[in-house]
N, C-alpha and C positions, 0 to 999 in steps of 0.2 A: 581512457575510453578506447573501444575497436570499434571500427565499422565493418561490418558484415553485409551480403548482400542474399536473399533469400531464393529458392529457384525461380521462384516468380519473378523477381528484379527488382523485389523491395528490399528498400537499404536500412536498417535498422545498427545504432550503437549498443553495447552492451560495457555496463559497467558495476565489473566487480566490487565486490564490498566484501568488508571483514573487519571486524574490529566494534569499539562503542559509538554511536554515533555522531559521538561532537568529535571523533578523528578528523573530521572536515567539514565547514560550512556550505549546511545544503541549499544557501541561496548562490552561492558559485556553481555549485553542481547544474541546478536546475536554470542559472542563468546561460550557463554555457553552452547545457543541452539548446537551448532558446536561439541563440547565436548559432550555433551547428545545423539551424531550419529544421530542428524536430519538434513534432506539434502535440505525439503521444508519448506519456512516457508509464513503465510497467513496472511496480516495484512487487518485486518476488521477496517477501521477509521469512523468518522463522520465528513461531510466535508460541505461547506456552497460553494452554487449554483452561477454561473458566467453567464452561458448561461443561455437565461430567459426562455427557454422551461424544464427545468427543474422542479421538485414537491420534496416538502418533503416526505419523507420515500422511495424517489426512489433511487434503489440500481445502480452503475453506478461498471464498471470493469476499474482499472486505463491501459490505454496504453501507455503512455507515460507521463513523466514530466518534470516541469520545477522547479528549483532550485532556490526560492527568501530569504531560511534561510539562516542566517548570524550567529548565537549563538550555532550552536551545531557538534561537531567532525565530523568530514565527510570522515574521513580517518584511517586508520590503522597504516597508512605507513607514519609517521612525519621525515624522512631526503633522501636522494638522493638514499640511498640503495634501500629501498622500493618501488622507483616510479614506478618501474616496473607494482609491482600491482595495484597500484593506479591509471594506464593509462590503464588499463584495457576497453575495447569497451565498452561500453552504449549500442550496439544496437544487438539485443531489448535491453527494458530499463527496462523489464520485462519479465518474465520465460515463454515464447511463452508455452509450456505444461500446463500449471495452468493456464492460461490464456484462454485455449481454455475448460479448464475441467470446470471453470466458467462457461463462456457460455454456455455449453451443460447445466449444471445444473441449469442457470438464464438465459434464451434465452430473455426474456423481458428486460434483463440489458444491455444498451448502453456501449461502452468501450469509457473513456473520457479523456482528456488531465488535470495532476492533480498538482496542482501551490503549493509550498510550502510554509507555513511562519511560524516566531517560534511564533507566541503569545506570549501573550495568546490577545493582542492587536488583535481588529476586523479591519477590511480592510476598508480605508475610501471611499467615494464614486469614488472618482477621481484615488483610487486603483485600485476597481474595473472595470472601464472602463479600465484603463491600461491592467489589466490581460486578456481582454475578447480581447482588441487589440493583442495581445501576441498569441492568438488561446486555452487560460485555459477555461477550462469546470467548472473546482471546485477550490475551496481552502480548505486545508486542514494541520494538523499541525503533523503526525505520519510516513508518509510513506517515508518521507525522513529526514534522509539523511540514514534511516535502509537499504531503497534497494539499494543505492551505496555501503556501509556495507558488504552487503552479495553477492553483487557480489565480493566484495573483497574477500573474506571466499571461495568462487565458491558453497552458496547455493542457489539454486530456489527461486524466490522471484516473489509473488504476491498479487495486491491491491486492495480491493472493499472498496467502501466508500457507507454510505448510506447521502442522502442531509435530514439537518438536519434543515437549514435555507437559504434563499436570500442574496446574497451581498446587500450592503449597498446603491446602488442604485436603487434596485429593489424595486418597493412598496409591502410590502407583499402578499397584493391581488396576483398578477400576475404569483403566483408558491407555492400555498395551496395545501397540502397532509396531508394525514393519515401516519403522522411518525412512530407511534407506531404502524398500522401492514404491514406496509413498512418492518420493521426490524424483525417480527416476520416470513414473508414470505420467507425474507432472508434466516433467521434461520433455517426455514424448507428446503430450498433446498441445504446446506453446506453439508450433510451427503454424498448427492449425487455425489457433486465437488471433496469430496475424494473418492469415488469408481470410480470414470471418470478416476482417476489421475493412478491406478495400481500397479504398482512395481516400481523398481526403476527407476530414472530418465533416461528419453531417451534422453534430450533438450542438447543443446550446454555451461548450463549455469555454469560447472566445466571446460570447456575446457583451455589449456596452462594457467592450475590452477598451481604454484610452489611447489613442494614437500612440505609436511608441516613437 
């Protein structure tokens, strides 16, 4: 991780990623951000298009999801003591605060329904209809099972993905973009997303958190 500090004098970590997702366990990740006293965290993924109206390098804001990983921890709380937190509400399923600071910052960004899978295996075409029957927008392999994670924790959690490619039944022709300044546009309005965001959390996303 880096700490960075913003002109305003907000201090924000940033932590690259690359690779499949079980490179690392994202209950370390997300406990450590917890320990370093961060209370919002922002996962930016890259995710491949279900709806056909979709384009490459278009940025979408996750609203909700659906859970189709099967290979990676999804919980804190491994025996009967714990369950407590681990039945924690889903809903939202995301940091309604962050969520809307997105939006003020990418008004062009649709908010989309975000289907999980571990890979690094691509979605076969008869997946994909599956998923799009289901009401997913994207697929995508980062954002889950981190924001079950951090609702566990009681931190803010929110998800932009930019579409980076078609599901496997979509003929490429039918959802062609400019990827690379998709993401560059992106990147230009993130500064904003956090001055939208302010002090500290106002949202319900630490509520009947357990003493830690």
């Amino acid at each position: 991780m880096a700490r960075r500090v913003s002109h305003e004098g907000v201090g924000l970590w940033l932590q690259p990623y690359t690779g499949l997702p079980t490179r690392t366990d994202p209950r370390a990740t997300l406990f450590a951000a917890r320990e370093l006293e961060v209370r919002r965290v922002l996962n930016w993924d890259m995710g491949i298009a279900v709806n056909p109206v979709l384009r490459r390098g278009q940025p979408l804001i996750a609203a909700d999801y659906i859970d189709w990983s099967r290979h990676q921890p999804s919980t804190y709380f491994g025996d009967t003591a714990g369950a407590s937190g681990a039945m924690r509400s889903r809903a939202p399923a995301f940091c309604p605060q962050m969520t809307a600071a997105l939006g003020r910052a990418l008004p062009f960004a649709a908010q989309a329904i975000y289907l999980a899978v571990d890979g690094p295996r691509r979605e076969t075409p008869a997946e994909a209809r599956m998923f799009r029957a289901w009401g997913a927008d994207m697929i995508g392999q980062n954002i889950v099972p981190e924001v079950s994670l951090a609702r566990e924790l009681g931190l803010c959690y929110a998800g932009l993905v930019s579409i980076a490619d078609v599901s496997a039944d979509l003929a490429p022709g039918e959802s062609q973009g400019d990827l690379r300044s998709g993401l560059e546009t992106t990147m230009q309005a993130l500064p904003a997303a956090l001055s939208f965001l302010g002090g500290a959390p106002t949202c319900s996303c630490a509520d009947d958190l357990p003493a830690r």
